[in-house]
N, C-alpha and C positions, 0 to 999 in steps of 0.2 A: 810451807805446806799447809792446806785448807784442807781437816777434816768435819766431816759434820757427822753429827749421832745422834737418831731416831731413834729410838728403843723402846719397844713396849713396855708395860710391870713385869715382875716376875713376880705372879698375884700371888697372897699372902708374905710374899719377902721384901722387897724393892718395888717403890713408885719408880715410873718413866723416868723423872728426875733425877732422882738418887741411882738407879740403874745408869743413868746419862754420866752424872758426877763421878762413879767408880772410873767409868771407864776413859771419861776424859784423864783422870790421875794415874792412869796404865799408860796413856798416851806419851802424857808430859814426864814420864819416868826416860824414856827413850827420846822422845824429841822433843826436847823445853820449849822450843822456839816457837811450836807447832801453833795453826789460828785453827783452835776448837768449837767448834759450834754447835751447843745441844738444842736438839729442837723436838718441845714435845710430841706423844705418840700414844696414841688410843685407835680404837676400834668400832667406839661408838657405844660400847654395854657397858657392863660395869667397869668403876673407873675411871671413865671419860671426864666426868665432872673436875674432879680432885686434879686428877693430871693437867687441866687446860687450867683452871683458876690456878694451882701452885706453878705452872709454870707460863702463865701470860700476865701474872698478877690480877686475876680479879677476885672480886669478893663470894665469898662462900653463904649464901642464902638460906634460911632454916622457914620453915612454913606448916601449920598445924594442919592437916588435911584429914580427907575421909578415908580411909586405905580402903583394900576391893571390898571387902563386909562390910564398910560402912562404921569399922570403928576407927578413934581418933589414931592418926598416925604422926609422926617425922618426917617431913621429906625435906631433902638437901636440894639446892640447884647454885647456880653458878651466875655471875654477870660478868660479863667482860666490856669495859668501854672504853680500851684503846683506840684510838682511831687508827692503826694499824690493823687490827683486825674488824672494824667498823668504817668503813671508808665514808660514808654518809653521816659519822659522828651519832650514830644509833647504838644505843645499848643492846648487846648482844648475851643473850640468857641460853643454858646451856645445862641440858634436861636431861635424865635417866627417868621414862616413865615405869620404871621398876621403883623408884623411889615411891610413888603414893599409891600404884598397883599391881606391885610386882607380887609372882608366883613365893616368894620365900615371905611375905607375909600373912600368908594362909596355909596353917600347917596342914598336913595332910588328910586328916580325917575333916576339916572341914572346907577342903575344896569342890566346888559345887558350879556348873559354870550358870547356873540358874540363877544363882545370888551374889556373884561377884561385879561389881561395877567399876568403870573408870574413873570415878566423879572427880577422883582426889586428883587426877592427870590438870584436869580442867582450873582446878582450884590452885595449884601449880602456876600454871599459866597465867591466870587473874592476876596472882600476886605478882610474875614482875612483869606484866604488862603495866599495873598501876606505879611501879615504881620506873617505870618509864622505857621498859625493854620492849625494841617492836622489830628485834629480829630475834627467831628460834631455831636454837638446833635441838633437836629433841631425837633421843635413844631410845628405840621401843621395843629391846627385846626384854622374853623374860615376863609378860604377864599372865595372872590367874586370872582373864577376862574375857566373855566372849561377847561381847555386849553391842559391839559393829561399832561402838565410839560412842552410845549414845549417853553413856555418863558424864565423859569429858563435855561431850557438846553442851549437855545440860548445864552443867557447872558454870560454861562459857555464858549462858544466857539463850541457847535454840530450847524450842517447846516441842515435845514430843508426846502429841494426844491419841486420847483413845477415840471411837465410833463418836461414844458421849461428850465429847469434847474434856476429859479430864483427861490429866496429865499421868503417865504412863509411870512406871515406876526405872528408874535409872540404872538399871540391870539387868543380865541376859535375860530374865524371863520377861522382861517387856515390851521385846520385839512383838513376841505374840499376840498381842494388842493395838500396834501402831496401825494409826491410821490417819495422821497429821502432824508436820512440818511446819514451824515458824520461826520468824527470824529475830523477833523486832523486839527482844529484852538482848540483842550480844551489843556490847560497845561498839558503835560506828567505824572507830578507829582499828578496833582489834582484827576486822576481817581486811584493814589493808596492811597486816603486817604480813612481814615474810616468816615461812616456817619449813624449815629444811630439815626432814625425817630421817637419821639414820637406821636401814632399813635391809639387813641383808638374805632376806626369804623374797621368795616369788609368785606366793603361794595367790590367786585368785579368792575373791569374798567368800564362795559358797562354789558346790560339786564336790564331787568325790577329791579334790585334792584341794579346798578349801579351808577356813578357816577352823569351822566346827570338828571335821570329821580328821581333819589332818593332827589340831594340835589340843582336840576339846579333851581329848581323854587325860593326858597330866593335868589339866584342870581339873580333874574328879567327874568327869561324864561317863556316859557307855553308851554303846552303839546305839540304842533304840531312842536316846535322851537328845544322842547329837545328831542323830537323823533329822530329826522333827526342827532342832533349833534349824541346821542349816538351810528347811523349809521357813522359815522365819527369817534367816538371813538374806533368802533369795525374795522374799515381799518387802523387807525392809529397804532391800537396793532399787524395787521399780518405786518405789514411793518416794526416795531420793531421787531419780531420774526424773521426776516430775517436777519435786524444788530444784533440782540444777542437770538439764540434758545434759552437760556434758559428764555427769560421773559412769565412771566406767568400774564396774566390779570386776572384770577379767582382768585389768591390769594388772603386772604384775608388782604384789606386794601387799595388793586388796585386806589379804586375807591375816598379813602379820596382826599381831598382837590381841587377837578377837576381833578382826577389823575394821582397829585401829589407823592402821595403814586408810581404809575407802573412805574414814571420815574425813580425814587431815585433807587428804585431796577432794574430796567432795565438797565441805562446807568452808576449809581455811587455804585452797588451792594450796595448798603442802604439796611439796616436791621431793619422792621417796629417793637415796642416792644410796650408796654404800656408804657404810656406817666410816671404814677406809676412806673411800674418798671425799668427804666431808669433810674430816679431821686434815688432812692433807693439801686441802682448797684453806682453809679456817686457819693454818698456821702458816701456809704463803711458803710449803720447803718445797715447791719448788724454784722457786724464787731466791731462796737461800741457800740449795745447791749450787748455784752457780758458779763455777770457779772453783768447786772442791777436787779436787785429786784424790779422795777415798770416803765413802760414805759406812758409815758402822750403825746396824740393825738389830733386831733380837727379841725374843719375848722369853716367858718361863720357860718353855717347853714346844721343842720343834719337832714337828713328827707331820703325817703327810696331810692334812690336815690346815697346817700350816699355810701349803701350797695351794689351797683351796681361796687363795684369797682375802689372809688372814693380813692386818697392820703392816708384819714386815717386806711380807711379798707385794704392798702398795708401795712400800718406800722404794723398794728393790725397780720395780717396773719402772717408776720415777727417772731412777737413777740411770738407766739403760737408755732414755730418752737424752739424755747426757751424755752419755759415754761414759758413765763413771763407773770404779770397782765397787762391790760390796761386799764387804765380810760379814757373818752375823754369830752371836753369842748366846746362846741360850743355857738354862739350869741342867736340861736333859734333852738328850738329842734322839729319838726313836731310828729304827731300820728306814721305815716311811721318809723321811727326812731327806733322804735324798732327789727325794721329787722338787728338794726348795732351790736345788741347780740348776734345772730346769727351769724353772720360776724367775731366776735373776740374782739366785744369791750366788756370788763365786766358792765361795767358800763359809765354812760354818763351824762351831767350836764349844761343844759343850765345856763349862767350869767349873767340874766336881774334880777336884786335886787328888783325893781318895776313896775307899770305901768310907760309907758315913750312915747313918740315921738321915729321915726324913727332916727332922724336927731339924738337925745340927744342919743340915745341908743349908734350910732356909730359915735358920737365925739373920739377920740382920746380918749384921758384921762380918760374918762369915762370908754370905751373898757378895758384901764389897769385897772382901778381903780375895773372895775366889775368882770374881770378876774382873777386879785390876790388876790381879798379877796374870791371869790366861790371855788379856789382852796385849797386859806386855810383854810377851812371849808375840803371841801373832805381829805385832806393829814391829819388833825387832825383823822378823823374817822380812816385812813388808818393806823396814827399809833397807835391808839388803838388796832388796830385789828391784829394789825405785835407785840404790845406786849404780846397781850394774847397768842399767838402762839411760 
């Protein structure tokens, strides 16, 4: 019997990994025999990084950047250069642009979307282009930036001038000044690399459902502040359409990240996907479904929400293209929850043994310890029911 398991974290408790490992040892309690197959699972946000290097084997990246105010930061990234997931024998780097301009590094009183930049995104990128990565998956939710990209870009090597031919300053407030576009400090190489944006909003650059007005206020805007930027957002896009006709600000996704999203496709032809289906292309399960007779899913917490599209419900749909079962496990299961049947889960199983505390529920050990046994309880029913058949 061929199971395979895809599992999200169960965040603050269990990586995908270690979630994967419980539940393979719930398996082999009941079928020793059984060919187990964990295969990691992310979303694209936080996470993603740690999950694909701990479980593809790549190396874990550290890099001194600008964070959105421009003070010195930390940011993590990823390289993976198997040529299983590299078929061209290309180094593949694997991004959370939360890491150098993410919203949790600007506490709240000085979020400002006038002064936050993406520089550090770009600075990111630099670093393992030079170390030789020329494909990207890069994660953009989750920023304090509404800047349309033009920090990253900068970082990269594009010039973004004023009237007077100076250079603009690299944050939101300096759309309102743009008035020219160059190209000729970005590395040659760097704009034929591939860059594949996990990307799960729809939102357009600029209008009433755009980047400013839709997501500028958790950045620290107000109405009268993001009005004006996304007047600034809409001259910054025909000014791009001039360096490249084909950019489209209505596309949908334009508008993610302060956008982040219009630049990626505009100046690095970035290709925005679901943050799901990326991870799911990127690890080849479907490819390693094949021949499975039960597939096992799950994240911390399923509630409807879930059904919207979330990790498990991409593995789930996967697996339907199959014909395969799927059962999933999660820490806590909401009423909502039930919309994940409809979605592709057959069945679902929250792992809390008792009443408990937050903190006891997601101790470590505990996590496994409630995981591996709720499993093998489920895979016992399961193979009752795979022998009557």
């Amino acid at each position: 019997m061929k199971i395979l398991i895809a599992i999200d974290s169960f965040k603050g408790s269990l990586s995908s990994k270690e979630a994967g490992e419980a539940i393979k040892s719930g398996i082999l309690r009941v079928i020793p025999d059984a060919e187990v197959l964990i295969s990691p699972l992310a979303d694209g946000g936080e996470g993603t990084v740690e999950t694909l290097v701990e479980a593809l084997g790549g190396s874990l990246e550290t890099v001194r950047v600008k964070g959105p105010l421009f003070q010195e930061a930390e940011a993590h990234y990823g390289i993976l250069s198997d040529s299983q997931y590299s078929p061209k024998d290309e180094k593949l780097a694997v991004m959370e642009m939360s890491q150098a301009s993410g919203i949790t590094l600007v506490s709240p009183e000085e979020r400002n979307p006038l002064k936050t930049g993406s520089y550090g995104v770009g600075e990111m990128i630099l670093d393992a282009y030079h170390k030789g990565c020329r494909r990207f998956l890069i994660g953009i939710g989750g920023s304090a930036t509404n800047d349309g990209g033009i920090g990253m870009l900068s970082a990269l090597g594009f010039r973004f001038s004023k009237e007077n031919g100076e250079e603009i300053s690299p944050i939101g407030e300096g759309l309102k000044d743009l008035a020219g576009i160059e190209n000729a400090s970005v590395p040659e190489g760097l704009l034929q690399c591939s860059f594949q944006i996990a990307c799960d909003v729809e939102n357009p650059l600029y209008g009433e459902n755009g980047a400013s007005l839709i997501y500028g206020f958790q950045k620290g805007g107000n109405k009268e502040l993001l009005s004006q930027m996304d007047l600034w957002m809409k001259h910054y896009s025909e000014l791009v359409k001039e360096y490249n006709p084909a950019a489209n600000p209505e596309a949908p996704g334009s508008g993610a990240a302060g956008g982040l999203g219009f630049a990626f496709r505009s100046f690095l032809q970035g290709e925005l996907k679901s943050g799901v289906s990326l991870i799911l292309e990127e690890t080849k399960l479907s490819k390693k479904m094949q021949g499975a007779d039960l597939v096992i899913t799950g994240e911390g917490r399923l509630d409807e929400q879930s059904a919207m599209g979330k990790a498990p419900i991409g593995v789930a749909k996967l697996a339907k293209t199959q014909g395969i079962p799927v059962i999933a496990f999660a820490g806590t299961v909401t009423e909502g929850a039930k919309a994940c049947n409809q979605a592709g889960i057959d069945a679902y199983f929250p792992i809390l043994r008792e009443i408990t505390t937050l903190e006891d529920a997601m101790n470590k050990e505990t996590a496994k310890q409630n995981l591996a046994d709720t499993v093998e309880q489920a895979i016992r029913l399961y193979r009752l029911q795979h022998k009557k058949q």
